[in-house]
N, C-alpha and C positions, 0 to 999 in steps of 0.2 A: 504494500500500500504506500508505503514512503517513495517510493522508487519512481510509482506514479504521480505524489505528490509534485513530487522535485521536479521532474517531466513537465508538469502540470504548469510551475513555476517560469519554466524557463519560455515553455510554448506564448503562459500569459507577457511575459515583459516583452519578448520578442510583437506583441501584436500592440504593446502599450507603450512604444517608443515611436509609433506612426502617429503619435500629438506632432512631432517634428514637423512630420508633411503637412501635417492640417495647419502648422502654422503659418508654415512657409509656402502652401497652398501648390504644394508641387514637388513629385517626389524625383530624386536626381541618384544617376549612379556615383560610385564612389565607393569612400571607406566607411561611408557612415551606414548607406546601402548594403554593403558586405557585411559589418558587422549585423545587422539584423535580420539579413540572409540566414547567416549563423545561427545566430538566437532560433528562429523562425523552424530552421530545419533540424535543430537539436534538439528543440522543442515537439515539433510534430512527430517527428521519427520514431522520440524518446518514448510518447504517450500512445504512439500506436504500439509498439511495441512491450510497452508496459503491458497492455489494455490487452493484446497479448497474451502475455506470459500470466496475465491477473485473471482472466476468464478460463484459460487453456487447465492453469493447475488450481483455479477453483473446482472447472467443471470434470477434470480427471481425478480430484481430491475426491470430488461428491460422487462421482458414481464407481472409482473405487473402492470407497468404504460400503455403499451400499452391496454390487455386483460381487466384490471378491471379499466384500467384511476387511479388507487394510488400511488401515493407516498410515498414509506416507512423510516420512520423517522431514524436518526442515531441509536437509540437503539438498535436495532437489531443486527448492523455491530457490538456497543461494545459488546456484549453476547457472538456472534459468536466468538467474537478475543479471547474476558476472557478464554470461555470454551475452546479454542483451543490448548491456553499458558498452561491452568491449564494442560489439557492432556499430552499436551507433554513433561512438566516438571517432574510429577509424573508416566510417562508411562517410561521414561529413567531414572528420578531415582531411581525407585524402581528395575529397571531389573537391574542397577550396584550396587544397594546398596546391593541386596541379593546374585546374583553372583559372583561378586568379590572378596569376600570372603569366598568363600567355598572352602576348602582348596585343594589343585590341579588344580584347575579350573578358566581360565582365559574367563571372557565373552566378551572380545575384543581381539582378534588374529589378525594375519596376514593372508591378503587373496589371495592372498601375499604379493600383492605392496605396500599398504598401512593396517591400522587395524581398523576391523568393526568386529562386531558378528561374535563371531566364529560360525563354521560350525556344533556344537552342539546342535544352538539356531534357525532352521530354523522358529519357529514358530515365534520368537519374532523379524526374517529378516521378514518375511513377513506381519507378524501383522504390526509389527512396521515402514515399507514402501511402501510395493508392493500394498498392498491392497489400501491404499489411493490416491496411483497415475491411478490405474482401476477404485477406486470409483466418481475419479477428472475425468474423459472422459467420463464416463458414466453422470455423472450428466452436464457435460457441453452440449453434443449433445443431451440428451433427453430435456434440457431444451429450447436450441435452436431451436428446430425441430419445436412448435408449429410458432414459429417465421417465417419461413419459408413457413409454412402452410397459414397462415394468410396474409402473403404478395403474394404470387399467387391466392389466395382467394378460396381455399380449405375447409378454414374455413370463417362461415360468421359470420357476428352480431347476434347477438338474443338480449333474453332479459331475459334466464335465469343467471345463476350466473358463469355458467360454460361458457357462450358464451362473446365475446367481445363487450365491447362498445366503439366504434371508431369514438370519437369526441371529437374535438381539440379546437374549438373555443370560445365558451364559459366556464363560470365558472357554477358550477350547487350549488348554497347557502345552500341546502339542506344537501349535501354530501361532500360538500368542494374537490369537483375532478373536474379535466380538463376533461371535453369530446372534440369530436374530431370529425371531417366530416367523414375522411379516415385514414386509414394507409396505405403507399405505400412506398416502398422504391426501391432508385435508387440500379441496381446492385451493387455496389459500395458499397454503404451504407450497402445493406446484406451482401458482404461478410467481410465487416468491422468487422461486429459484430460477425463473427463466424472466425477472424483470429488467434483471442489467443486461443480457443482450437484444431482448425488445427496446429498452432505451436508448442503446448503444446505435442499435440499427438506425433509429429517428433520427438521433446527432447526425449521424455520419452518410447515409444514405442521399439527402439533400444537398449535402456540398459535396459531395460524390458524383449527383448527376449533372449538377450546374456543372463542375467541373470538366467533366465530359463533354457536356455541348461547348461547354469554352474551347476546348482543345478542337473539337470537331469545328466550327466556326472559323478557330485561326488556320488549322489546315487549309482550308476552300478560299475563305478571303484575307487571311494573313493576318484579324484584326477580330477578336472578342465582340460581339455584340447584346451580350447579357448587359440587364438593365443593373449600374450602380447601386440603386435602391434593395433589389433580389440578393447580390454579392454581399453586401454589408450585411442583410438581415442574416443570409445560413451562417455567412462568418463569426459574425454573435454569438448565433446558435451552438456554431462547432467550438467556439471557442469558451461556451459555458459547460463545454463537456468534464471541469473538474469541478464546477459545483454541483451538478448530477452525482459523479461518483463520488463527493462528499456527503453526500444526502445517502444515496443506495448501500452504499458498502454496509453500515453499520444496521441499515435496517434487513438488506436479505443476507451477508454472511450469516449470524446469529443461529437464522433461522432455518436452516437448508438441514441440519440436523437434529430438530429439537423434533423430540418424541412425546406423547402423551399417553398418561394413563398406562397401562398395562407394561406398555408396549417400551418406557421408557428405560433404560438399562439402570443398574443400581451406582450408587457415587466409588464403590470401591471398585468394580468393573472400571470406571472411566479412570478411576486414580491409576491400577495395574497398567491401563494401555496406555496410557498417557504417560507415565516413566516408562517401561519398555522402548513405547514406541519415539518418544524424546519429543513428540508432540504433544499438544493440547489439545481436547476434545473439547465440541461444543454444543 
């Protein structure tokens, strides 16, 4: 979550130093331009890629404690953050370090409101954003979907490796995993767990498609013709995407495991898996 924060951070200042242009009522290439090139794509990058790594091992967290009954230890989460930092670091500065210097050629332009990759670099816009934000929906609903499954009961128990073992009450000494009677969950509860990437999708979806007709437009006549007034609002939009996941996190994390009644495992159960397993239950 801090990971995203700090992402969150860097994306907002990067879009809160375009007071510059409004003063000056005219945005200009340069060092000042480059610098919030920088800001802009260490920011986007950071937060798709967060946004990532934060749906990807919530929604593999959630349906492998339900599916296989584990628990998977913090290790993972640091791998996932390390490799994520490391990419995004060396994916922005290597694209400013070799372009910006080649003489004539400025890798962060005006688009015009503010400055992002110029329109020489669609590969390194698309690498460097679009693709992660397509790869962040697709991995959130296909991960969700067995969830889904399994709670109508579409999908049963077995006892192969592929099939769920759904029991809650005991501990099993053997395997050091919670099994479980049932899994069932109140409406509620499901769509708890599937609200951050229905949100996610709203954010991101809208300046996803503007963004496309932008790029298809400059292709044909060289020159953007999306209305100022449309760019600014999803811009807004997409850039109030960390007070959404300030709002979300804390109301559906919580609840994506909370049991009731019968059904709910006993405090010594969570204490055993929870030192074993070096994680916290919730």
């Amino acid at each position: 979550q801090l990971t995203l924060f700090a992402a969150e951070v860097i994306q907002g200042l990067g879009h809160a130093v375009s007071m510059k242009w409004v003063i000056e009522g005219k945005v200009r290439t340069g060092t000042f331009c480059t610098a919030q090139g920088i800001m802009q794509q260490l920011g986007e990058v950071g937060v798709a890629l967060a946004t990532l790594a934060r749906i990807f091992t919530i929604a593999v967290q959630t349906f492998a404690s339900i599916w296989w009954l584990h628990i998977p230890t913090k290790k993972t989460a640091f791998i996932i953050i390390g490799v994520e930092w490391i990419f995004v670091i060396l994916f922005v500065g290597i694209g400013f370090g070799v372009h910006t210097h080649t003489p004539g050629t400025y890798y962060a332009t005006p688009t015009p409101y503010w400055c992002w990759l110029g329109q020489s670099f669609k590969a390194e816009q698309i690498v460097g954003e679009y693709v992660w934000f397509w790869l962040t929906l697709l991995v959130s609903f296909s991960s969700y979907l067995p969830l889904f499954l399994l709670h109508y009961g579409i999908i049963e128990e077995g006892s192969a490796w592929y099939a769920p073992m759904v029991e809650v009450d005991t501990i099993d000494p053997d395997k050091d995993r919670v099994k479980s009677k049932a899994f069932s969950w109140t409406p509620a509860k499901l769509w708890t767990a599937i609200v951050y990437p229905i949100v996610y999708c709203l954010v991101i979806l809208p300046c996803s498609i503007i963004r496309w007709i932008g790029f298809r437009q400059e292709a044909i006549s060289g020159e953007s013709h999306i209305s100022p007034m449309v760019t600014f609002v999803f811009a807004v939009l997409f850039t109030l995407s960390g007070v959404f996941n300030s709002v979300i996190y804390p109301l559906t994390r919580p609840r994506i495991f909370e049991r009731t009644g019968a059904q709910a495992p006993s405090h010594r159960a969570e204490e055993k898996v929870s030192n074993e397993s070096g994680s916290t239950t919730t």
